[in-house]
N, C-alpha and C positions, 0 to 999 in steps of 0.2 A: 789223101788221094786214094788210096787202096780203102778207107772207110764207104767213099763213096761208089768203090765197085761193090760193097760186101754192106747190105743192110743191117745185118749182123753186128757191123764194129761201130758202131754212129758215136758212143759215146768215148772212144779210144780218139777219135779226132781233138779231144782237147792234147795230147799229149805235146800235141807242138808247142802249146806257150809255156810247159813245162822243161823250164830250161834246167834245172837244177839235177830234176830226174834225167836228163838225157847224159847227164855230165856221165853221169856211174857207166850208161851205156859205152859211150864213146871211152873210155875207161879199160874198159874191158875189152875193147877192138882194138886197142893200144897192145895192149898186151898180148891180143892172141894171134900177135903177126900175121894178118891179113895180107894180102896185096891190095895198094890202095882203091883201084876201084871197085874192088869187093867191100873195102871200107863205107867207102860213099851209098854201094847199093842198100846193105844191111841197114846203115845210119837212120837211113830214108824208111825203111819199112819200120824201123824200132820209132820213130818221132810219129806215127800215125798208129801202129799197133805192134807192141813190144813181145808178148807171145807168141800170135801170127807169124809175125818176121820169123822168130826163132825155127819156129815148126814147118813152115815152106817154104824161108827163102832158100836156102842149099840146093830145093828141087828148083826155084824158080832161076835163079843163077845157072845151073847147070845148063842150063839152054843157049847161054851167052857168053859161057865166063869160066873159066879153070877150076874150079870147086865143082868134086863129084859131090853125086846126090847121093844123101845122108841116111834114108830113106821109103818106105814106099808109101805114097797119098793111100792107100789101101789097109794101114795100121792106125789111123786118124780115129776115133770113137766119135760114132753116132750120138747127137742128144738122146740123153733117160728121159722116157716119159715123161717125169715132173720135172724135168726143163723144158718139156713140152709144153705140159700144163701149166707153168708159170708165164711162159711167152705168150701163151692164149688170153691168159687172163690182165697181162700187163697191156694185150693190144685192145681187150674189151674196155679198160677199163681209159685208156687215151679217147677221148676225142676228137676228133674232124685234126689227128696228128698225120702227117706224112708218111707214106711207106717207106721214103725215098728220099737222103738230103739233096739239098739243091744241088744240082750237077755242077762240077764246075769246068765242064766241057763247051766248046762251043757247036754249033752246029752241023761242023764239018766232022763233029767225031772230036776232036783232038784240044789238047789245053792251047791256050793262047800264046805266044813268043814271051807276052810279058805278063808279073803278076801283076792283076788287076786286086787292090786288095779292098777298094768299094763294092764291087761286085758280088765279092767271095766273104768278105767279112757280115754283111748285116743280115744275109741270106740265110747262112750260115748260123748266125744266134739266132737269130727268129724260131728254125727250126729244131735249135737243142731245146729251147724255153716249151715251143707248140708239144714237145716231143714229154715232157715231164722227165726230162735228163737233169735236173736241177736238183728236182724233189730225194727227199731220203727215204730209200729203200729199205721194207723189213729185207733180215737177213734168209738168207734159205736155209741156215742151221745154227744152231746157239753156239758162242763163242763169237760172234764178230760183236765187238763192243764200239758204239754209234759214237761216228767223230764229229764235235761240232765246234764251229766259230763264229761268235758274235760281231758280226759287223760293227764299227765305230760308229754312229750314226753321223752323218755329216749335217749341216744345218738346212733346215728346210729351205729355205730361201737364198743357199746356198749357189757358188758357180764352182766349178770341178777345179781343181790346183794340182800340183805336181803331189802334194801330199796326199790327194785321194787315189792318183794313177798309181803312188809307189803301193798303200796299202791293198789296192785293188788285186795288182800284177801279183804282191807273194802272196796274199789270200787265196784267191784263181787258185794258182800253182798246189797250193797244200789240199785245199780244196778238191779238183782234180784229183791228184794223186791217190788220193782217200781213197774217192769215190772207186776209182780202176781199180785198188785193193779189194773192192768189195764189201769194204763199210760202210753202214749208214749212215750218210754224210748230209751236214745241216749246215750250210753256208747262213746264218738269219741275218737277212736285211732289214734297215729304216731307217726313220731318220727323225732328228731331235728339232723341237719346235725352235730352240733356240729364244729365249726372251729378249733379251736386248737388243742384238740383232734385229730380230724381225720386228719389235714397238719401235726401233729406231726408225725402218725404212716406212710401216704405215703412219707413222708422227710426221714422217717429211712430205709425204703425199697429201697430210692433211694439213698442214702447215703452206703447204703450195697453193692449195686452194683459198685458202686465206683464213683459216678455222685453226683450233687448235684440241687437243686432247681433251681438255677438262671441260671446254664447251659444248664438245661431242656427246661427253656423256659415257659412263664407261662401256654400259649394253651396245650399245653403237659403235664406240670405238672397237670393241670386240665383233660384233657381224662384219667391217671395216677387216680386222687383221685377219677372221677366218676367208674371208671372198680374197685377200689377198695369197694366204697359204694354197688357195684353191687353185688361184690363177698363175701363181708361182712355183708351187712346190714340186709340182713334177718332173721341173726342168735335170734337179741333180740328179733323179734318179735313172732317167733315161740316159743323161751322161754317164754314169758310173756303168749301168747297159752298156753303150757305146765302147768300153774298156774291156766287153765280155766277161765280166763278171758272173758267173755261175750260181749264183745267189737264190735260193728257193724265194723268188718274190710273191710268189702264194700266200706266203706268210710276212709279207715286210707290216712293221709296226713304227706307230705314229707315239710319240711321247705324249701327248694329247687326247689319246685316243681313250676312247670310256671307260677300258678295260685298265692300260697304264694310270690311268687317275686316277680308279680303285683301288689301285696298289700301291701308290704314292699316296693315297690319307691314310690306307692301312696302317704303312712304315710310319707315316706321322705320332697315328695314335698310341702305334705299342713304343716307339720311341719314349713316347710321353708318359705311358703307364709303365714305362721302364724307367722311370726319372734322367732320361739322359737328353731329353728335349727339355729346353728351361729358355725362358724371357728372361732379358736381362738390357744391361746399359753397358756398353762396352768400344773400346774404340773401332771403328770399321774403316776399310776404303769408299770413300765417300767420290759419288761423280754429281757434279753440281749441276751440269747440263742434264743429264739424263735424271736427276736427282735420285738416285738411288744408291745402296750398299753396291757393294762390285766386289767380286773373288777374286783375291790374290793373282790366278792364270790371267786376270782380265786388266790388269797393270802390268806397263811395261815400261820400264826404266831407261832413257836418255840421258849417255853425258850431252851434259849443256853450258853454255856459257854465262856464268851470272853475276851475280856480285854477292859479294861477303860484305856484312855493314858491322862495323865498328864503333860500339857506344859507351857511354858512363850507364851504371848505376850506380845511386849515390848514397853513403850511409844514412841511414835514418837520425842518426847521436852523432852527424861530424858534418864539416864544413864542404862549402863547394867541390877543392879539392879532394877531399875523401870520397874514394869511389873506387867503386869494382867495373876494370874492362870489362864488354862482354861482346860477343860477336852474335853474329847469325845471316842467315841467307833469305829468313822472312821478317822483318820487322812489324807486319801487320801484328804477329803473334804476340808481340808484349803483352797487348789489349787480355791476355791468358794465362800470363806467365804467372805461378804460384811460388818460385821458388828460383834461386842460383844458386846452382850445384860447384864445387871447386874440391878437387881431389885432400883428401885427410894429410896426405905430406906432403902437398907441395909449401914449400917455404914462405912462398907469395901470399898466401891466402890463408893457412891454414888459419890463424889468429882471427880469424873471421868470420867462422862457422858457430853458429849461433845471433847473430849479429843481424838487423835486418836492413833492407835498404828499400829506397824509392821509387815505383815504379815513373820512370822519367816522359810519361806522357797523361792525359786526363783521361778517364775513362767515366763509368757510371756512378763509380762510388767518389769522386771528385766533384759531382754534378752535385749526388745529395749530400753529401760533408763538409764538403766544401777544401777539403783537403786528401793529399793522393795514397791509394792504399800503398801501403807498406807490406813487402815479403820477407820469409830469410833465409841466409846462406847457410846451407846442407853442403855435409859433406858426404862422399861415394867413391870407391875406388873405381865405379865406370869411369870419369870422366877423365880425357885424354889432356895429357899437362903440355903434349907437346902443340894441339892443335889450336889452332885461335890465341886464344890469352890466357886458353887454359880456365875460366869460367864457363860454365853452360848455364845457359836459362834455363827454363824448366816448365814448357806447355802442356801438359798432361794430357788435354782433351784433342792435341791437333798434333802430336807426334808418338811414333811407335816407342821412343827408346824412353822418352821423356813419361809416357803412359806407364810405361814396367816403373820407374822411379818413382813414380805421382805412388803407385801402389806399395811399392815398398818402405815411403816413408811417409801413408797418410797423408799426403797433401790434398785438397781440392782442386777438382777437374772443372772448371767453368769453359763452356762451350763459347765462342765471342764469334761464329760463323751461321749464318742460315743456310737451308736446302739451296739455296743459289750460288751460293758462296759470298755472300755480303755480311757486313758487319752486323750484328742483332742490337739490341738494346744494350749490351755492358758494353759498349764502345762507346755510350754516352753519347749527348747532343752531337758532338762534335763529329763522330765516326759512324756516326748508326744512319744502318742502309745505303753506305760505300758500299762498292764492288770491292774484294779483297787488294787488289791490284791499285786501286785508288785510292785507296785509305794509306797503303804503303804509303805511297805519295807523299801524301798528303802528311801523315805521320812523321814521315824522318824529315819534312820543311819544318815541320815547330820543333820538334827535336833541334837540327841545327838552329833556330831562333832560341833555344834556351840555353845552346853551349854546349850539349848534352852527346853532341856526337864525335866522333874522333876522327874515324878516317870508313872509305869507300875502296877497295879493293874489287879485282877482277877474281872471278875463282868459278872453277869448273864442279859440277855439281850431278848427282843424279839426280832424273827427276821425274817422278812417278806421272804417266800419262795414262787415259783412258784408251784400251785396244780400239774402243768402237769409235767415240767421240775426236778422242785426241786432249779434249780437254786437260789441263794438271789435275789429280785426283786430288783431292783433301785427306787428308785420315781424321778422323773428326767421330767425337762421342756420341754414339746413336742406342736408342734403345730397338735392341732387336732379337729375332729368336734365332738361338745357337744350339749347336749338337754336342752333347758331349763327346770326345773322342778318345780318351786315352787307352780304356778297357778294349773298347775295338780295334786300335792303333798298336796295341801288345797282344791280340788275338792273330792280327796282318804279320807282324813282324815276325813271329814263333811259327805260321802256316812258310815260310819262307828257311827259318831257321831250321827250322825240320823236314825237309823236305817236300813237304805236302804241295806246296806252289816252288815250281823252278824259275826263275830268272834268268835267259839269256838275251845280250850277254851276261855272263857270272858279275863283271864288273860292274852291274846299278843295282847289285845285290848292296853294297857299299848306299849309294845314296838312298834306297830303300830304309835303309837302317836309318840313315840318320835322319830323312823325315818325320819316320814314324816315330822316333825318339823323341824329338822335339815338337812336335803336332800341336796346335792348340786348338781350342774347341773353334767350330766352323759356324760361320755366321751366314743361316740358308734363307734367312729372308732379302726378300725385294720388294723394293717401292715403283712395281710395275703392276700394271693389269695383264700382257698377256704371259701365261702360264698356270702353273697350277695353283691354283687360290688356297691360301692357309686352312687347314680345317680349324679354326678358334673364333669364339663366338664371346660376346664383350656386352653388358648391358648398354641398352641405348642410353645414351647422354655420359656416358663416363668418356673422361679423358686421357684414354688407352695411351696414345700417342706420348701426352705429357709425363703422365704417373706409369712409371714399370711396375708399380705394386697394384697398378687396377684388376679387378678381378676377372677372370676368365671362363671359357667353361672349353675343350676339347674334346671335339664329336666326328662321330663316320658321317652325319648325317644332319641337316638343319633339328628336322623333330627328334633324333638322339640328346642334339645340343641341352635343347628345350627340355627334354626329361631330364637330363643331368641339372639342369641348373635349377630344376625343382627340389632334387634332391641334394644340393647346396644347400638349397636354403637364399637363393638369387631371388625368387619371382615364381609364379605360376603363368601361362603363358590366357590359361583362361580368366583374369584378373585381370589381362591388359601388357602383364609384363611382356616388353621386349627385349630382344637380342638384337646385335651389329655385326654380321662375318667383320674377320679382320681384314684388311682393303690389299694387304700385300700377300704377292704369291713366292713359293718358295726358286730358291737358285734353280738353274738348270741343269748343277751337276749333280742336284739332288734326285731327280728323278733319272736321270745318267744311269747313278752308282745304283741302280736298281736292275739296269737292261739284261744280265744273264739269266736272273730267273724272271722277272716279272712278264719280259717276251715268250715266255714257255709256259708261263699259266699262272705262278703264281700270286695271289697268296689265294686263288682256289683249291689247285691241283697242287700236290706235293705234298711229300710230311716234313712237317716241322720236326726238329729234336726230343721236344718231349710228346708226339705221336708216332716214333716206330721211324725204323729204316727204310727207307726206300724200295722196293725191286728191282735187282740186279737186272735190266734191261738185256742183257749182253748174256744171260743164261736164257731169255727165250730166240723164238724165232716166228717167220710165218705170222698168223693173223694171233698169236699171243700175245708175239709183240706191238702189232698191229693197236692190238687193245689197249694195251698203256698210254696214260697220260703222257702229254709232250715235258711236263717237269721230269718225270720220269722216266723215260727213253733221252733227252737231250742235256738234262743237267747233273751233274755241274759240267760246264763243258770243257772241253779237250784244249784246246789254244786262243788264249788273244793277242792279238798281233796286232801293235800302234807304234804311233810315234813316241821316243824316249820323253819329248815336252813335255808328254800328259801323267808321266807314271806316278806322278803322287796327286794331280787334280783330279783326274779320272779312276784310274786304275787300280789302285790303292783303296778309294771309296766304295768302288765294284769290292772288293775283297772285303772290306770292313763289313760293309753292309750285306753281302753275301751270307761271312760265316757267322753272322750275329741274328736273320733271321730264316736259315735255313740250315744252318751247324756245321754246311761245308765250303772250302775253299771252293768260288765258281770256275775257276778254272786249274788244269795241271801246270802249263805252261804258259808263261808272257815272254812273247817274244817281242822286240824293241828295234825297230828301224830306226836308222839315223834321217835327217831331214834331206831335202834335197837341194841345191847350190844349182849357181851356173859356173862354165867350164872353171872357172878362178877359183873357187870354192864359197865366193859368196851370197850372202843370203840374198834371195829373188825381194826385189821391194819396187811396189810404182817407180817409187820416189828415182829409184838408183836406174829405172828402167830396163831390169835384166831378168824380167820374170819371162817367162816363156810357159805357154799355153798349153796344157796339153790337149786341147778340142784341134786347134790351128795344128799342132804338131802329129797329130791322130789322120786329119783331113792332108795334110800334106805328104805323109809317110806311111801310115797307117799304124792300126794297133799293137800287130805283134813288134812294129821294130820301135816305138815307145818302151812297149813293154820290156822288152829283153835288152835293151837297151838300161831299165832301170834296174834290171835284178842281176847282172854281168858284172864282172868285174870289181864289183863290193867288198866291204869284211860288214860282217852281221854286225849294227847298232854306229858304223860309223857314218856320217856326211855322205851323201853321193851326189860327187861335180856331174853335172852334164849337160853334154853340149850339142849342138843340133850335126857338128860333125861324125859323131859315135850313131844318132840316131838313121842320118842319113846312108853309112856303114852300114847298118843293122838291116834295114831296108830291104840293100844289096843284097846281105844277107838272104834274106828271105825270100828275092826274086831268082839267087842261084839254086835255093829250096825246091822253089818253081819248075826251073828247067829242068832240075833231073828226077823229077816227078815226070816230065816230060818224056824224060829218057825213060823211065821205067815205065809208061805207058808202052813206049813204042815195043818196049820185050812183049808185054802182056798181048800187045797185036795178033802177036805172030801164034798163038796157043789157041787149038781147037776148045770150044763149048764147055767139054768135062775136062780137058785137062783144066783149063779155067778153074772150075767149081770143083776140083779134089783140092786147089789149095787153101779151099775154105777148111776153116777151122771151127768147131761144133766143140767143144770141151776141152777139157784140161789134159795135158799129157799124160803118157802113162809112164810108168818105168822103166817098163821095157825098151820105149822109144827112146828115152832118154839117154839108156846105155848104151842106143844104138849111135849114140852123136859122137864126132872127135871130139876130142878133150875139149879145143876153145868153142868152140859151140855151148860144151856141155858149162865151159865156165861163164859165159855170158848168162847163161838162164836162170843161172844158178845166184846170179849176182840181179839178174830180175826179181827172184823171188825173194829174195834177201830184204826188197824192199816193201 
């Protein structure tokens, strides 16, 4: 309100959605025994401009109110010249910007009865974004060192969720705060192509029409998913807009965009020439529908209700009755099994290890032998004596636990599942090219026709789903390309242990550790088209796909490929020889764990570790600074603030990949919000029907009482319940805001012209005035500057 008397304050107008900063205010008016409606008047001018208040309100009160004047407007400091000359040149350099924010008076002179917060809200942004209040500032003198935070990028094709408004609201807030300290502040915006996601929703458009992906054609299907990101993508960002997010969107960046994909084969290649990119055959989360690898984050586990099945296997050297119980929740799997594990002392079984048995249904090798292969019983102190019958089968290629065992005692991993999830050929006539789910079936009937089964049990189960699909994942033996992690995964852990990156809260310091302790190498390929395409180049006719030992060549560039693979000793390209790109593009948290520096320039701008230190950004100023690269003025940056879910999918891989090709932690602080619930504390799902909008919730209340609504009454990194009754309160809130903005217009009425314009404020206090304030004056300023 008082910004918009005073052109001067335009960008103190954010301080109102900074709620956290006002707390200290109000804090201090606590303390310095006020009389309350001196309370309310100061409160009001500190939530629009926190030094202004200080330095006129005493005279401005005095007019109205028992508080002598502190004062004379006649000790105030003139702007110095080069705050002159800086004004001059921030207005030449604005374009067709406003002199003047939108009023938010009406016609008659005076604010409305009620707050209109449509009116005042979008006006309002338009003219901070027209006005280049977003953008970061060089400083006016060395010593202010430039605050930035990397926006999360939310998914292109994305719709706004409670979890965009919560990281929106405390971003803003810090964001803001920054900025009014006077730091060069970098809010950087954009947003992530998202592959799955978005090939999911152009697959079903094309799939509607009555076509399908592979028939399209992949060129095609690609012009398809860009004309989609065109006609879609805008939507989130103008939502997150809509949140007033302070964001220099000057600069928002596309994961896609020519520049990021320069920087993602970068990290490929020196990955590669670092030996920590390697091909291989390993087990993955497998999505049948979507047919591709899937990230750990992109599995979500359901109890469910299933059945446990209960069978014989039968010794190999003994009679009908001779037989080892064995359970399991998939019986498709025998068709895989390589082994029955039974713990080394249980009583039951031990006498058994060594010993082989029958696998009790036909598969491939019964087809051409005419008799059933034979496995054997291993022993392992994994396996639980108390669970089942205390036997474990032992699928290597189609279970995680069962995969560590295959490994540890050498067994053979036979795949018996296809990309669709049907039976392949080692299922034999009998089972090949079932749908998983049917061959069950089908399985456990000749099973009980041969005697072979024992009992069918009810039993609750987790059960790994696809986030996007829904489908049951597989985890199933793929060959594919993986990142080394451990060396990075111990460079993350020690940046944390030493202080160098801080974690609040202090307590996911705890699960950091033990992530990164445990980490296994990350599997970044996908069996999609849209994304970034592999840089790996494969001669033509080899069978990549089948053989992991076929040969490769790893290039920045098709013609790079080509000369490397001359110099292999592959082909010459002028003799005819060809190459094949590899067909799959990398994960999307690959190109993610790149967003703190790759959005600031590099791997152009910047020095790497073995070329030389950086410039200390924060010892120049003015157009010095001006002259620095954006890697160089912005990284590593100051704070990332996300949700706790992501801190080892995301977060974690920002840091790895960070200090491994630029030598520093990207950021000082991670800050960890908890997720957000409805009023009961639980999780928003269609299904349960208690998600709640914040578009509908923004439109119906507006932004600031969402907002303040989500960053009130928290602890840092816990859950926040919320409910439309706190929002609707908050509203209130802000419409009693209203009125005594109201009331303090009507003081400002009654004041001639210059008295008016002496209580403008042109500079920083001096000292003198300072000592001219009573103590609580003098303590409140004091606790302004403090921050």
């Amino acid at each position: 309100i008082v910004s918009s008397l005073r052109p001067e304050l335009p960008l103190l107008l954010g301080l109102v959605r900074d709620a956290f900063t006002w707390i200290y205010f109000m804090a201090g008016l606590l303390k310095a025994n006020l009389r309350s409606p001196n309370r309310l008047l100061l409160a009001l001018m500190l939530l629009s401009s926190p030094v202004a208040a200080f330095r006129s309100m005493s005279r401005l009160v005095a007019t109205k109110t028992t508080l002598r004047p502190a004062y004379s407007p006649a000790l105030l400091r003139r702007p110095s010249p080069s705050q002159v000359a800086r004004r001059a040149a921030a207005s030449e350099s604005s374009q067709a910007v406003p002199c003047r924010p939108p009023s938010p008076l009406g016609e008659d002179g005076q604010l409305a009865p009620q707050y209109d917060f449509e009116s005042v809200e979008k006006g309002t942004y338009e003219w901070w974004e027209a006005s280049g209040f977003f953008k970061p500032r060089a400083p006016a003198k060395p010593g202010k060192k430039s605050f930035t935070i990397p926006m999360p990028p939310p998914n292109v094709t994305g719709r706004l969720h409670m979890g965009h408004a919560m990281f929106v609201a405390l971003q803003d807030i810090v964001a803001r705060f920054h900025r009014m300290r006077g730091r060069p502040t970098l809010w950087l915006p954009g947003t992530d192509h998202a592959g799955i996601a978005t090939q999911m929703l152009v697959e079903r458009e094309i799939v509607a029409e009555g076509g399908t992906r592979e028939a399209l054609g992949r060129d095609k299907f690609l012009e398809r998913a860009w004309a989609y990101k065109e006609d879609k993508g805008s939507a989130i960002v103008e939502q997150i807009r809509r949140l007033g997010a302070s964001a220099d969107w000057s600069r928002q960046k596309f994961t896609l965009d020519p520049k990021m994909n320069d920087a993602v084969v970068e990290s490929f290649v020196r990955f590669h020439e670092a030996g920590l990119m390697y091909r291989g055959t390993r087990l993955v989360n497998w999505s049948p529908d979507l047919q591709t690898a899937v990230s750990d984050l992109e599995v979500e586990f359901s109890e469910e209700e299933g059945k446990l099945y209960f069978f014989k296997y039968r010794l190999a050297d003994g009679g009908e009755e001779d037989f080892l119980p064995v359970a399991t929740t998939r019986p498709e799997t025998i068709l895989g099994d390589t082994a029955v594990c039974v713990h080394p002392l249980d009583p039951r079984y031990r006498n058994l290890i060594g010993r082989r048995v029958v696998l009790p249904v036909d598969d491939q090798t019964a087809d051409k032998e005419g008799a059933r292969r034979t496995i054997p019983v291993i022993g392992d102190e994994y396996v639980d004596m108390e669970f089942g019958t205390g036997a474990l089968k032992i699928t290597p290629a189609h279970d995680a636990n069962d995969y560590e065992l295959g490994l540890k005692h050498g067994l053979e991993m036979p795949s018996i599942l296809d990309k669709r999830g049907a039976v392949n050929a080692l299922g034999g006539s009998k089972y090949a090219g079932l749908d998983r789910y049917k061959a069950r079936e089908l399985m456990w009937k000749d099973m009980e026709a041969e005697g072979t089964v024992i009992k069918v049990e009810p039993h609750t189960q987790r059960v790994p789903r696809s986030q996007r699909g829904g489908e049951v994942i597989e985890p199933m033996l793929s060959t594919q390309w993986f990142l080394q992690m451990q060396g990075m995964a111990d460079d993350a852990l020690g940046a944390v242990k030493d202080g160098r990156i801080a974690i609040k809260p202090a307590r996911f310091e705890r699960d950091w550790e033990y992530w990164l302790t445990e980490t296994r190498d990350w599997c970044i390929s996908r069996q999609l088209w849209w994304g970034h395409r592999i840089p790996v180049w494969y001669p033509e006719g080899a069978d990549f796909e089948a053989d992991p030992k076929a040969p490769f060549v790893v290039a920045r560039t098709e013609e790079d490929a080509y000369a490397r693979a001359e110099e292999m000793g592959l082909g010459k390209k002028a003799e005819g020889f060809k190459l094949t790109q590899d067909p799959d593009v990398l994960d999307t948290w690959f190109s993610s764990g790149l967003w703190p520096f790759a959005t600031v320039g590099w791997p152009e701008e910047g020095a790497l570790p073995e070329e030389g230190a950086a410039v200390e950004a924060s010892e120049l100023a003015g157009e010095e600074w001006e002259a620095l690269s954006d890697f160089q003025k912005f990284y590593p940056a100051t704070l990332l603030e996300t949700g706790y879910d992501i801190l080892f999918f995301w977060v974690a891989r920002m840091v790895m990949m960070g200090m491994h090709f630029t030598g520093k932690p990207p950021f000082e602080v991670i800050y960890m919000h908890g997720l957000v619930r409805d009023a009961q504390g639980a999780k928003m799902s269609k299904t349960k029907g208690n998600v709640i909008d914040p578009l509908e919730t923004i439109g119906k209340y507006g932004t600031d009482a969402l907002r303040y609504s989500l960053v009130t009454g928290v602890t840092p990194g816990q859950d926040v319940p919320l409910s439309m009754e706190k929002v609707e309160a908050n509203r209130n809130f802000a419409n009693k805001l209203w009125n005594a903005g109201r009331y303090l217009l009507g003081n400002l009425a009654g004041l001639e012209d210059e008295e008016r314009q002496s209580l403008a404020v042109t500079g920083p206090m001096s000292q003198e005035e300072l000592d001219s304030l009573p103590v609580p004056e003098r303590y409140i300023i004091s606790k302004c500057h403090a921050l």
